[in-house]
C-alpha positions as CSV (number, residue, x, y, z in Angstrom):
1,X,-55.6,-20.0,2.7
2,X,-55.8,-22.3,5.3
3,X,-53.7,-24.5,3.7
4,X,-51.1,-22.5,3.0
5,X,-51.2,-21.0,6.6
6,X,-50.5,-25.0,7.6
7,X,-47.1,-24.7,4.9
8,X,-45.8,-21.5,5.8
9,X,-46.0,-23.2,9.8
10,X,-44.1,-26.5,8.6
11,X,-41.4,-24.4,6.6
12,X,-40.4,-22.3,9.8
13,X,-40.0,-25.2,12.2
14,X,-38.0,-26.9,9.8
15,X,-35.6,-23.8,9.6
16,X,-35.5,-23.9,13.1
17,X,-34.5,-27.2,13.7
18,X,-31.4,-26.5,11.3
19,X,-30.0,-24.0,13.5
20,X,-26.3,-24.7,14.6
21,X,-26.4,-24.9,18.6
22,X,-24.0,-22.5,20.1
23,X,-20.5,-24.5,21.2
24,X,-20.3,-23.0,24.5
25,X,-17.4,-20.8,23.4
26,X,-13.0,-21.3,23.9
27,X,-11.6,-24.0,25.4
28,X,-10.2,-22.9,29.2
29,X,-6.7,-22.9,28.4
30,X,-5.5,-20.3,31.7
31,X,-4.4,-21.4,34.9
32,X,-5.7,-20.7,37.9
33,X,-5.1,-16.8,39.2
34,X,-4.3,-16.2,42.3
35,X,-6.7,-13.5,44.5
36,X,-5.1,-13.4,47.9
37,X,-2.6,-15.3,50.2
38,X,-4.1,-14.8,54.2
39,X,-1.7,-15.6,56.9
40,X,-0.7,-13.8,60.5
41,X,1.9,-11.6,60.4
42,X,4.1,-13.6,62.0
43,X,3.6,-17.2,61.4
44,X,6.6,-17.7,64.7
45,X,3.9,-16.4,67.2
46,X,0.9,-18.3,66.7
47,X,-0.2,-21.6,67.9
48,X,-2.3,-22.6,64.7
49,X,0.2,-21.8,61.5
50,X,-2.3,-21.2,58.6
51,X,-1.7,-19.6,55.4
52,X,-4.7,-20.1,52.8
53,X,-4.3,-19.2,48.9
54,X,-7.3,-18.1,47.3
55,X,-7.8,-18.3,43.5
56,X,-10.3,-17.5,40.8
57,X,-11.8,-20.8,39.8
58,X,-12.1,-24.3,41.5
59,X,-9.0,-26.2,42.3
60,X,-7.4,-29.3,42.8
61,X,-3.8,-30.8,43.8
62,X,-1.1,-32.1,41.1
63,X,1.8,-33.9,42.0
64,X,1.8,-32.2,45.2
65,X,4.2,-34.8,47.0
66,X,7.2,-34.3,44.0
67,X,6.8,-30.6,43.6
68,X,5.9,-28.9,47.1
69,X,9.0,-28.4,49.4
70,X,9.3,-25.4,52.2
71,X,13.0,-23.6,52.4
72,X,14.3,-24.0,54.9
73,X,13.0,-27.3,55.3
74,X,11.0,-28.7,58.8
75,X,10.7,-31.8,59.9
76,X,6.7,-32.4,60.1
77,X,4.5,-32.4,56.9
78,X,3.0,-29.5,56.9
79,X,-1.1,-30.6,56.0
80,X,-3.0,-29.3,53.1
81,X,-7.0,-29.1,52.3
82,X,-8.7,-27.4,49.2
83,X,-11.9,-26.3,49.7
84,X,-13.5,-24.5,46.5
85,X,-11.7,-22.4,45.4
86,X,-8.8,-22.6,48.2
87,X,-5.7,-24.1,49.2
88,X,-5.2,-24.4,53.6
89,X,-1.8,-25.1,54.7
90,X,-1.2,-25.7,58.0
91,X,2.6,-25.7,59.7
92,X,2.5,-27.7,62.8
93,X,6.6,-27.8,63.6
94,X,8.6,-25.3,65.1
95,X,10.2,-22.4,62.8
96,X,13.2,-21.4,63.8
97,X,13.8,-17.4,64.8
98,X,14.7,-14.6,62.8
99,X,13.8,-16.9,59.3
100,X,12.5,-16.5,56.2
101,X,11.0,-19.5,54.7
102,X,9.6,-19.8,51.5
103,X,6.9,-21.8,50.5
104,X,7.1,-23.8,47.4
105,X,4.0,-24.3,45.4
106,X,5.3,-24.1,41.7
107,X,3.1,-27.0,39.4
108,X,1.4,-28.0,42.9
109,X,-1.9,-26.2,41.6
110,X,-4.4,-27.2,38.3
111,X,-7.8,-26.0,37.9
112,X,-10.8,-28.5,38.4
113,X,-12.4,-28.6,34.8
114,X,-9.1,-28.7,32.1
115,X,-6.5,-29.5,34.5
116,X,-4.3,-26.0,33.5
117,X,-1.0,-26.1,36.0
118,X,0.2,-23.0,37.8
119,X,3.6,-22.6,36.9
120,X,4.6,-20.3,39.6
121,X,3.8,-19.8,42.9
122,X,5.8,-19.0,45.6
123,X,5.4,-17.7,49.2
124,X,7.5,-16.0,51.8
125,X,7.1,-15.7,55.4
126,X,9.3,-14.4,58.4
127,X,9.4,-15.1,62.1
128,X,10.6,-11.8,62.7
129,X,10.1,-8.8,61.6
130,X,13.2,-8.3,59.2
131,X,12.7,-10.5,55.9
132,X,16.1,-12.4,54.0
133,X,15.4,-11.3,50.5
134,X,19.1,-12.0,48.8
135,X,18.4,-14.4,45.6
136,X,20.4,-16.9,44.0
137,X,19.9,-18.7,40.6
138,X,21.3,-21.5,38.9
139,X,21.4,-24.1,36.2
140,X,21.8,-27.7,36.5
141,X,23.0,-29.9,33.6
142,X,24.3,-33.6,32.7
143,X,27.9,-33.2,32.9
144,X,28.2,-35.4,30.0
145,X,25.4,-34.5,27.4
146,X,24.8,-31.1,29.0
147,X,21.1,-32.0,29.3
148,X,18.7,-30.2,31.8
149,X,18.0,-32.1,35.0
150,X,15.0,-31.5,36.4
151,X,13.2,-32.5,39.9
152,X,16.4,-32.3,41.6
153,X,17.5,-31.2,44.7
154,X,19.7,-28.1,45.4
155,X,20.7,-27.7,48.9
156,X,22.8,-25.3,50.3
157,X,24.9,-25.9,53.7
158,X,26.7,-23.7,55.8
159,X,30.5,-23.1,55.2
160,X,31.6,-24.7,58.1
161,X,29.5,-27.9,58.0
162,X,31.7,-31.2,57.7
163,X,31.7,-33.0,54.5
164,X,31.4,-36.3,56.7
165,X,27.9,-35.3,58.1
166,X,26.4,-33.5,54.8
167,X,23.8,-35.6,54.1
168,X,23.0,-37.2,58.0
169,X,21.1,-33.4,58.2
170,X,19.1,-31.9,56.5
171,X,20.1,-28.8,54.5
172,X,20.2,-25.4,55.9
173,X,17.6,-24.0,52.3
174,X,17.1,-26.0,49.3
175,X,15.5,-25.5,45.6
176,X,14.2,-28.0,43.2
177,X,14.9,-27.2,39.3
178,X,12.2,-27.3,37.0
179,X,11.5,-28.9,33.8
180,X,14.5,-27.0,32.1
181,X,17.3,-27.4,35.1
182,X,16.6,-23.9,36.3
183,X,16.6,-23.4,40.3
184,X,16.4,-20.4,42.8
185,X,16.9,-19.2,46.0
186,X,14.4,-16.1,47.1
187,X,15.0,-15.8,50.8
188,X,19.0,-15.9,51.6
189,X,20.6,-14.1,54.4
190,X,24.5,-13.1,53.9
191,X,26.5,-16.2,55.3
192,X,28.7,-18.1,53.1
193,X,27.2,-21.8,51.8
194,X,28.3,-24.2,50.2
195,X,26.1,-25.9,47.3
196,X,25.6,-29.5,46.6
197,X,22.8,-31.2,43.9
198,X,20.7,-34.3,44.5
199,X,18.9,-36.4,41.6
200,X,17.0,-38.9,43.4
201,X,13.7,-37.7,45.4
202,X,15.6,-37.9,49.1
203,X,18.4,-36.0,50.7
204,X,20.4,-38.7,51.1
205,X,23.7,-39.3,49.1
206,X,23.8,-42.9,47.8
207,X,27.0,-43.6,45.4
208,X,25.2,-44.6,42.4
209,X,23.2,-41.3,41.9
210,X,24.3,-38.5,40.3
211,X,25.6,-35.7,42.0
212,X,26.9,-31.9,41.6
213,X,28.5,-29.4,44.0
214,X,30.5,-26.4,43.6
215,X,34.4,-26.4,44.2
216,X,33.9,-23.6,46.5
217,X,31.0,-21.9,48.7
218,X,28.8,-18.9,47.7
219,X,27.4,-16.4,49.1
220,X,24.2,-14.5,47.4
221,X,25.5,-10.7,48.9
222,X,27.9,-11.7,45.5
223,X,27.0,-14.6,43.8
224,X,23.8,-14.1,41.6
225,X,23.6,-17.3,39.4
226,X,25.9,-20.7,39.5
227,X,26.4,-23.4,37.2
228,X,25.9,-27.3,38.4
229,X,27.2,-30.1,36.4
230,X,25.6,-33.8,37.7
231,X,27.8,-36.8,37.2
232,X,27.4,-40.3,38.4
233,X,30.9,-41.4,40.1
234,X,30.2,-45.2,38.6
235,X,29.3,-44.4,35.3
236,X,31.3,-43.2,32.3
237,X,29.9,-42.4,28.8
238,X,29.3,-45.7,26.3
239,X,32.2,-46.7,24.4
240,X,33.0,-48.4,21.2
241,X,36.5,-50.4,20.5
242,X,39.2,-47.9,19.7
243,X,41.6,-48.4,17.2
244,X,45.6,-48.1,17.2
245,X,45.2,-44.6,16.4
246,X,43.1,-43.5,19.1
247,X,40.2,-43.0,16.6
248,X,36.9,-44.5,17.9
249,X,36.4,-46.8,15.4
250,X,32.5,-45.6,13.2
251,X,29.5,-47.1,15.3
252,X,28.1,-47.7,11.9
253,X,30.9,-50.1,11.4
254,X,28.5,-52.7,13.8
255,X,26.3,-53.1,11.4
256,X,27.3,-55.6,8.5
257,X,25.0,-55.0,6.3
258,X,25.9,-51.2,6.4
259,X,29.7,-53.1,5.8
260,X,28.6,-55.1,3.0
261,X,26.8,-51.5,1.2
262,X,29.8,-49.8,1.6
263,X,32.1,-51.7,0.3
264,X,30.2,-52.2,-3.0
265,X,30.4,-48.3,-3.1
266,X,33.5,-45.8,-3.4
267,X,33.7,-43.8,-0.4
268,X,34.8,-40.1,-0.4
269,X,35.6,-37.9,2.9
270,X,36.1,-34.6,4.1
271,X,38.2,-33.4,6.9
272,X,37.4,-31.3,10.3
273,X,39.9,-28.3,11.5
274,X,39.3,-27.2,14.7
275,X,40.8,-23.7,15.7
276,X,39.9,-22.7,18.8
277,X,41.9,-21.0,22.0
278,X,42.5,-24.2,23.9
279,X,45.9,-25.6,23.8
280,X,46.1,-28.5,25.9
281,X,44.8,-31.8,25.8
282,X,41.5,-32.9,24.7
283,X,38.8,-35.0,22.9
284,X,36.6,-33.9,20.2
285,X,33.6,-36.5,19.2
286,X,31.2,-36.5,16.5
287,X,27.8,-37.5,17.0
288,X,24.3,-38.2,15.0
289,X,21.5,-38.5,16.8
290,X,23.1,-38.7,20.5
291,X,25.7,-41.4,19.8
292,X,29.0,-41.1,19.3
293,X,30.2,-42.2,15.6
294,X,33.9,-40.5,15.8
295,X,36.0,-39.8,17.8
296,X,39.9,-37.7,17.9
297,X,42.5,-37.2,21.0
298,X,45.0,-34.5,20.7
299,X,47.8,-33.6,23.4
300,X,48.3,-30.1,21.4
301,X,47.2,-28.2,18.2
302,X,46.5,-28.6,15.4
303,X,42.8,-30.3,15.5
304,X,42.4,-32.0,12.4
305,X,39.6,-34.6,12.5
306,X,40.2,-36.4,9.2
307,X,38.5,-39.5,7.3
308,X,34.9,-38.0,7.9
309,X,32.4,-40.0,5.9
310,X,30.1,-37.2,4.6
311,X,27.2,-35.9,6.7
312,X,25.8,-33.8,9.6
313,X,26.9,-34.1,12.8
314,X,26.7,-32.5,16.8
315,X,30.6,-32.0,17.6
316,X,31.4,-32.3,21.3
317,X,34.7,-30.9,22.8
318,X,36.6,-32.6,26.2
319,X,39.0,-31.1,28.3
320,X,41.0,-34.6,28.6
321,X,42.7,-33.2,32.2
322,X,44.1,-36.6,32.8
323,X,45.3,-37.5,29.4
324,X,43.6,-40.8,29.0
325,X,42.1,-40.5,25.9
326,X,38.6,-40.8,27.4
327,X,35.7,-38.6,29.3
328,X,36.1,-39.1,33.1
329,X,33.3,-38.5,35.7
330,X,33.5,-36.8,38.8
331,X,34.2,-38.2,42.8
332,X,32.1,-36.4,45.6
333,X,34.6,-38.1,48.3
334,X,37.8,-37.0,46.4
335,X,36.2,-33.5,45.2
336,X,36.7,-34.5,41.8
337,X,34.6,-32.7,39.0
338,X,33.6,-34.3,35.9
339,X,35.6,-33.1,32.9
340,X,34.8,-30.2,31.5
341,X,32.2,-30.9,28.1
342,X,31.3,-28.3,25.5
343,X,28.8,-29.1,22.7
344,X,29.1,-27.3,19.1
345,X,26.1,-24.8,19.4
346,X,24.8,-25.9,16.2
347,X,25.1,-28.3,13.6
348,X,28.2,-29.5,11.3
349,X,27.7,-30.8,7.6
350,X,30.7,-32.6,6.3
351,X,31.2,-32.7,2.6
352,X,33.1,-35.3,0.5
353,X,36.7,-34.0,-0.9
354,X,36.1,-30.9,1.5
355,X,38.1,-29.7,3.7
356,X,36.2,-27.4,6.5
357,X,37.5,-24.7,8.8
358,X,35.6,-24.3,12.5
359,X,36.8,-21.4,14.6
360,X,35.0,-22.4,18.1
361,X,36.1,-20.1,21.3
362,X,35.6,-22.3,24.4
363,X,34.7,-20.3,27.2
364,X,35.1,-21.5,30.9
């Protein structure tokens, strides 16, 4: 009995020890909350300007330096301190009156364990009573390949600010566009700006980065959301040689041992009409994979891109507004915008001994 007593014992520790230990549950995939923002009432009035964020777990900084900004902007750095679970900021310049600023704090904040970024976060403060709450939104995209352009600067100046002296001060608000090229405005007042775009990390306009502005000024008591197109004055797009024709000549053509495979095989194409409601000059481009492999100018209708080897492509439409057979980029000092670019919302197959129809409305 005994001995069976000394089994019985053995046989339950064993089936202990095979017990799966508990995992410690889901990975933490939330960012931090936010509980509460403390400041005085009005930050214009107080010697010490402190406004402290409180959130629901520990925190730390990310890429503070390229994503924090204030609007409008001041001339001291204003110093921050996380203690637990909060974030001090402390404004040591002088606000102007009768302003609403708004702090910037989008991606500035991760939690301490998993390193989960706050998306959003943004505060607004007064040093008055009466708050600017007019909003303007925006877009800001690669003239060229209509790519989003992130991190950069949108800065708006008043009307009657010389274009001589736009960039020796700083901006009277400005936004910075996120991942996707999207940018706004929370705390406008009624005047009228005008809107220029920065890529590099400064306020500073040097003539090899790109820039965007709007051909005339805004003003958010009517203007909701704009459209920014960035183009660098000394650059144009990459070019192949160009035939007699004014046909870019196939990019696959480089390659000789593409040559040498083609010519042991009969080729077939298929041909491209274009119908759309523009009538005067332009460009159309085929592409695969981002570079251009084709490429038509037209003065007029019809828009017939023939000899197509057969495949998928992106299509790409130019407004040619000089007539010179080529994409032009835009001139801050003249006021010169890019050309106008439109890409083909989705993709185009091309079939041998086929002719294809493509009815494609450009809108401005």
């Amino acid at each position: 009995m005994k001995k069976l007593l000394q089994i019985f014992i053995v046989l339950l520790l064993t089936s202990c020890a095979n017990m799966v230990v508990p995992t410690g549950g889901d990975k933490d995939i939330k960012a931090p909350e936010l509980q509460k923002i403390n400041s005085a009432e009005n930050l214009k009035h107080v010697d010490e300007k402190i406004v402290s964020f409180d959130f629901d777990e520990f925190i730390v900084l990310n890429k503070w330096e390229e994503n924090f900004y204030i609007s409008p902007p001041i001339n001291k750095r204003i110093k921050k301190k996380i203690k637990g679970t909060e974030l001090f900021l402390t404004i040591e310049d002088t606000l102007a009156e009768n302003t609403t600023y708004n702090l910037a704090l989008s991606s500035c904040i991760k939690d301490l364990n998993e390193g989960n970024i706050l998306d959003t976060l943004n505060f607004t403060f007064s040093t008055s009573d009466v708050f600017d709450t007019l909003t303007l939104s925006g877009k800001l995209q690669d003239a060229y390949t209509l790519d989003a352009m992130k991190n950069a600067w949108i800065m708006l100046f008043e009307e009657n600010r010389n274009d001589t002296i736009i960039f020796k001060e700083n901006p009277n608000y400005i936004a910075k566009t996120d991942k996707n090229g999207n940018f706004h405005f929370p705390n406008l007042n009624t005047k009228n700006y005008k809107v220029v775009a920065l890529t590099e990390f400064d306020f500073i306009y040097n003539e090899d980065e790109s820039i965007a502005f709007l051909d005339s000024s805004i003003n958010a008591a009517t203007d909701s959301f704009v459209s920014l197109f960035s183009f660098n004055p000394i650059i144009e797009t990459d070019s192949t040689n160009t035939d007699t024709s004014g046909i870019i000549t196939d990019s696959i053509a480089t390659d000789s041992l593409v040559i040498d495979t083609l010519l042991k095989e009969e080729i077939s194409y298929g041909k491209l009409e274009v119908i759309n409601n523009d009538s005067t000059p332009c460009i159309f481009q085929l592409l695969q994979n981002k570079k251009v492999v084709k490429e038509f100018s037209f003065n007029n209708p019809p828009y017939v891109l023939d000899e197509l080897i057969a495949g998928k492509y992106q299509l790409k439409y130019i407004a040619d507004s000089n007539i010179d057979n080529e994409w032009t980029t835009g001139n801050w000092l003249t006021k010169t915008q890019a050309e106008k670019v439109k890409n083909y919302p989705s993709e185009i197959t091309i079939r041998a001994n086929w002719d294809l129809e493509l009815e494609w409305l450009i809108e401005e």
